[in-house]
C-alpha positions in Angstrom: -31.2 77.2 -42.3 -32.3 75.9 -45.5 -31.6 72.1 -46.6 -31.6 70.9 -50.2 -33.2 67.8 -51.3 -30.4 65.5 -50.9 -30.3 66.2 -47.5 -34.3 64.6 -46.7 -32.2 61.0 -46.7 -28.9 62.0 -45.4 -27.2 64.0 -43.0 -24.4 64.3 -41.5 -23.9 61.9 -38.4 -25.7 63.5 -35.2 -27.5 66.1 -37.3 -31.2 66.0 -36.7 -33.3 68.0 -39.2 -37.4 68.8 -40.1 -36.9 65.4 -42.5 -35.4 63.6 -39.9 -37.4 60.4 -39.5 -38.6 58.4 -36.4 -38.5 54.9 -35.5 -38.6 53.3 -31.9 -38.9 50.0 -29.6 -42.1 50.1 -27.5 -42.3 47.6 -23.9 -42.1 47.8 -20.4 -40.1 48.0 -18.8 -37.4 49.3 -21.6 -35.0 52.0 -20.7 -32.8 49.3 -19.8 -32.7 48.6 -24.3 -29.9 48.4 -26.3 -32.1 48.7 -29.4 -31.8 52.7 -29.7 -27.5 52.7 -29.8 -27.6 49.6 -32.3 -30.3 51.4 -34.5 -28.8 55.1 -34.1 -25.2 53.6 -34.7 -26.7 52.0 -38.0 -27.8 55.2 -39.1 -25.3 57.0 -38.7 -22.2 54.9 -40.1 -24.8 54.7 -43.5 -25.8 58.3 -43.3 -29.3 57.4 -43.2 -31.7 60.7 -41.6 -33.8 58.8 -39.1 -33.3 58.5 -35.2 -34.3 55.9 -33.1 -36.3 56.1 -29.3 -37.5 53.8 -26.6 -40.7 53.9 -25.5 -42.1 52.9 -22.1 -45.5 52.4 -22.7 -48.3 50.6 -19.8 -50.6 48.3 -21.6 -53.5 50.4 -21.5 -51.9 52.8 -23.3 -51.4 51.0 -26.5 -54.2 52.5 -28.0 -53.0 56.0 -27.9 -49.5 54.7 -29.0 -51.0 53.4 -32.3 -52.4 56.5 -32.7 -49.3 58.3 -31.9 -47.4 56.3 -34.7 -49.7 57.1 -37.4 -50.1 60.6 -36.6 -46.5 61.5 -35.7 -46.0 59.5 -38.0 -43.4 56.8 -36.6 -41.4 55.0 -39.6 -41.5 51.6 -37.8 -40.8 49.8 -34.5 -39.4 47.1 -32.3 -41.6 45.6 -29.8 -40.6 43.9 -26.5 -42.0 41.8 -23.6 -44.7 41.8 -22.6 -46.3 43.3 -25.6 -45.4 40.7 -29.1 -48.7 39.1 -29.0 -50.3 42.2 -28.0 -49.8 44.4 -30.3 -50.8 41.9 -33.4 -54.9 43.0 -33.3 -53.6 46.5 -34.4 -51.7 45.2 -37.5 -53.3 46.0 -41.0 -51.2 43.0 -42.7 -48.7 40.1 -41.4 -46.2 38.7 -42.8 -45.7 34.7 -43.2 -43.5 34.2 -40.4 -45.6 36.4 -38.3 -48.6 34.5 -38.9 -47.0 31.5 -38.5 -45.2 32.5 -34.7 -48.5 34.6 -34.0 -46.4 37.1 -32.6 -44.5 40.3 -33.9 -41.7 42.1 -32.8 -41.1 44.3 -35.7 -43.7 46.7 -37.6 -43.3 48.7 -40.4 -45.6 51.8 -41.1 -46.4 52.0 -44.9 -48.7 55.4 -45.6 -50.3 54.2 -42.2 -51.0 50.9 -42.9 -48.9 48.8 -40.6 -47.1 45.9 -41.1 -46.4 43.1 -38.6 -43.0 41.1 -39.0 -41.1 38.8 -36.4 -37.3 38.3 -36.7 -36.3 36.9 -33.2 -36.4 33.5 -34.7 -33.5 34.4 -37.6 -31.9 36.6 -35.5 -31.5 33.8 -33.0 -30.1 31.2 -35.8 -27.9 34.1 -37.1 -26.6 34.3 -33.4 -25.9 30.6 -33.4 -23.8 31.0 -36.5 -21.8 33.8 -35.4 -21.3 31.8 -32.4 -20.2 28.6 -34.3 -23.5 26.5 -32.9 -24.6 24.2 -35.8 -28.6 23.5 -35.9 -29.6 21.0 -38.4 -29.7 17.2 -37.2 -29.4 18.2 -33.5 -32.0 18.2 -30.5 -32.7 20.9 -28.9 -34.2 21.9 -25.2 -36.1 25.5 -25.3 -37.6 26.4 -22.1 -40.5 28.8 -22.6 -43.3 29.1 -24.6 -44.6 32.9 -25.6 -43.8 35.1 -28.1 -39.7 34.9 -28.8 -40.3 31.1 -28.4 -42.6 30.5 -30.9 -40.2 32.7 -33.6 -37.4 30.4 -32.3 -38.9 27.0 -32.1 -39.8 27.7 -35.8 -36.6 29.0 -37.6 -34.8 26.0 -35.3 -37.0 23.4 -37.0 -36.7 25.3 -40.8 -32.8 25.4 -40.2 -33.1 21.8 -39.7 -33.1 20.6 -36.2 -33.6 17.1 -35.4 -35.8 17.2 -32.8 -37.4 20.5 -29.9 -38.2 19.9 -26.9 -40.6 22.8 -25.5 -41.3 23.4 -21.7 -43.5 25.4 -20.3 -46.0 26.1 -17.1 -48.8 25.6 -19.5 -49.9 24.3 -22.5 -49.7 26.2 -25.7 -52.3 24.8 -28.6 -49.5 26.1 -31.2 -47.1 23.6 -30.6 -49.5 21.2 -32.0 -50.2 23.3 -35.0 -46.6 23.8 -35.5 -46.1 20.2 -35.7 -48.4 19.5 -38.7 -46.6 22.8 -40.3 -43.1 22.1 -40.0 -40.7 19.0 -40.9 -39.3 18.4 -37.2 -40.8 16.8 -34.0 -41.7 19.2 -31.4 -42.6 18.3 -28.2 -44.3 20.1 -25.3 -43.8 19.4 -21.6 -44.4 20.4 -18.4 -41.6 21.8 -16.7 -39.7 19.1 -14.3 -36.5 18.9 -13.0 -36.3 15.6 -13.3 -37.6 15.5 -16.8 -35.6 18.6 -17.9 -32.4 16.7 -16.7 -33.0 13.7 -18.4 -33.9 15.3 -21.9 -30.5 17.3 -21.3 -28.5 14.0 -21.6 -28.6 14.0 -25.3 -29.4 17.6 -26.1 -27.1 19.7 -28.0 -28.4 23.1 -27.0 -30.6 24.6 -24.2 -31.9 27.3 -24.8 -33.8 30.0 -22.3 -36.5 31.8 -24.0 -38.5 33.1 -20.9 -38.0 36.4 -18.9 -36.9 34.4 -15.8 -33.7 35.4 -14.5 -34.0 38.8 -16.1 -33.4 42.1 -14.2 -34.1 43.5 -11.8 -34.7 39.6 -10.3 -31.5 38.1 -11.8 -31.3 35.4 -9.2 -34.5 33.7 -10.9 -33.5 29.9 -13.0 -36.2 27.6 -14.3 -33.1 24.8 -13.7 -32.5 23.9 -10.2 -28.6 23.4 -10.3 -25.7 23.1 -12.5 -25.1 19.6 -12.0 -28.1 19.0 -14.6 -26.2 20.9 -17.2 -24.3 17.6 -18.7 -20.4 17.9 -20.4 -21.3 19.2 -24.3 -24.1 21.1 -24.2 -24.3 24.4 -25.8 -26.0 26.9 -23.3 -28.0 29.9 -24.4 -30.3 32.4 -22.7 -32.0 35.2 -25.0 -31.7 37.8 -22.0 -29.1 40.3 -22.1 -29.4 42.3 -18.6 -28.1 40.7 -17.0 -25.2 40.0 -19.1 -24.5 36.7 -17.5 -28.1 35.1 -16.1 -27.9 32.4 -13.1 -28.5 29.4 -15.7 -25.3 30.9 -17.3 -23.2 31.2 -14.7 -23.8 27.3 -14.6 -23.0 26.7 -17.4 -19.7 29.1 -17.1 -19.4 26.6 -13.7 -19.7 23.1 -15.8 -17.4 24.9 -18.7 -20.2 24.7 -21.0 -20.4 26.9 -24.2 -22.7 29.8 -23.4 -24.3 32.9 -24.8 -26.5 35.7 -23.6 -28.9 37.8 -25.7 -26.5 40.3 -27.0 -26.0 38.4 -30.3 -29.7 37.7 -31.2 -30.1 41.5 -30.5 -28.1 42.4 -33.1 -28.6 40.1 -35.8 -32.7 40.4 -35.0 -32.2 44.4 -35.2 -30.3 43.6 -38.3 -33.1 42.0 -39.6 -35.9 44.6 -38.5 -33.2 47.4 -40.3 -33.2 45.3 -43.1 -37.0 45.1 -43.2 -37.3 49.3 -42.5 -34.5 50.2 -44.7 -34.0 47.4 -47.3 -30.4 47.9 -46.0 -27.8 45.5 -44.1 -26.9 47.0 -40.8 -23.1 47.3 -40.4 -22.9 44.6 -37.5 -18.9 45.5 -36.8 -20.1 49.2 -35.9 -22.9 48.4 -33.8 -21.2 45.6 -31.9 -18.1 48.1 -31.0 -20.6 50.3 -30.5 -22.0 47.6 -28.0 -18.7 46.6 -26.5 -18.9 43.5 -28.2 -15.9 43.9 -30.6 -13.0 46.0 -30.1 -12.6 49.1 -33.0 -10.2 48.2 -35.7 
């Protein structure tokens, strides 16, 4: 069967075709990803020809998967823990707010030169929005320091927060760079209980930004108990699977405001299709797609 020209950039939805185009998510674990229904959903309510994949790739096999994406060649990717920071020595070019987090999560392969690009940090303001969470003149509790932290900790402080307060197991030089970068106080502790719990008492939100609590161990929390969760606070963990994590079934207990990571999936996907494409993803479809939104 032979296909005109008009049909290299659209199709029909579920057609695949010989111009079909290929873009994935690369992590492990990451069959568990919601990344391939949002992306495929996109393409097909625009009538775009690509598909989207997961990849579950071990570290040492990064190599060949670089290889793999120029050769195939694969359009562009997501990547996902454990591999953001990872995957930035194979990157012909950065972009600002890549080099600024020093970590990437999206990558965009231009005639084989690849392009590194972060969007967890706007998707996770964009989340706040769509949530009704203001930013700008509040203080704000992140717990975690790697990859999606550093994304977040910067868009919070460029969408004007008043104040961040980082913890982490150990310390992360950036913070400090950060500070002489950015127009907003950040601060880096050790994680404590009893300092976490006093910092809450005049935070606005807390957000989770580390993998603890994520499955297949959802019973993990850096905070001990819901009674340091004070009356107010805006509650939000960046994992998605579980839906509702133990720090958020405190908060749902102290009848706190609380998200999970299903919005800053989508509006970060919406900014890695953006990136691809130069398109805005049709965030209705892919959230009823996602069960977040009924169909009208």
């Amino acid at each position: 069967m032979m296909y005109n020209t008009s049909q290299k950039e659209t199709v029909m939805k579920n057609t695949i075709t010989g111009y079909t185009g290929l873009y994935g998510v690369v992590a492990n674990p990451i069959k568990h990803s919601f990344s391939p229904m949002m992306h495929n959903t996109a393409f097909q309510t625009l009538g775009i020809n690509d598909v989207y994949l997961a990849f579950e790739v071990t570290k040492d096999q990064l190599d060949d998967y670089i290889t793999s994406v120029k050769t195939l060649p694969i359009k562009g990717y997501n990547i996902s823990m454990p591999y953001k920071q990872d995957m930035m020595k194979y990157m012909d070019e950065l972009t600002t707010q890549a080099r600024l987090a020093k970590s990437i999560n999206t990558v965009k392969n231009e005639n084989g030169k690849l392009i590194g690009h972060i969007t967890d940090g706007e998707g996770f303001v964009m989340a706040c929005r769509d949530k009704g969470w203001g930013i700008a003149k509040h203080k704000i509790v992140v717990l975690g320091a790697g990859g999606a932290a550093s994304a977040i900790i910067i868009s919070l402080a460029l969408a004007g927060a008043k104040e961040i307060v980082v913890y982490n197991r150990s310390d992360k030089p950036f913070i400090k760079e950060l500070n002489k970068k950015l127009d907003c106080p950040i601060t880096l502790k050790k994680i404590d209980q009893e300092s976490i719990k006093e910092d809450l008492k005049d935070t606005y939100l807390l957000v989770n930004t580390t993998s603890v609590g994520m499955a297949p161990h959802p019973e993990g929390c850096i905070i001990e108990s819901a009674d340091m969760l004070p009356d107010g606070l805006k509650v939000a963990d960046i994992i998605y699977n579980p839906k509702e994590t133990k720090l958020l079934s405190y908060a749902r207990q102290r009848g706190l405001d609380y998200m999970n990571g299903e919005r800053m999936i989508v509006y970060q996907g919406a900014c890695s299709f953006k990136f691809w494409t130069g398109k805005d993803m049709p965030i209705h479809e892919v959230k009823v797609a996602l069960g977040m939104e009924e169909s009208e």
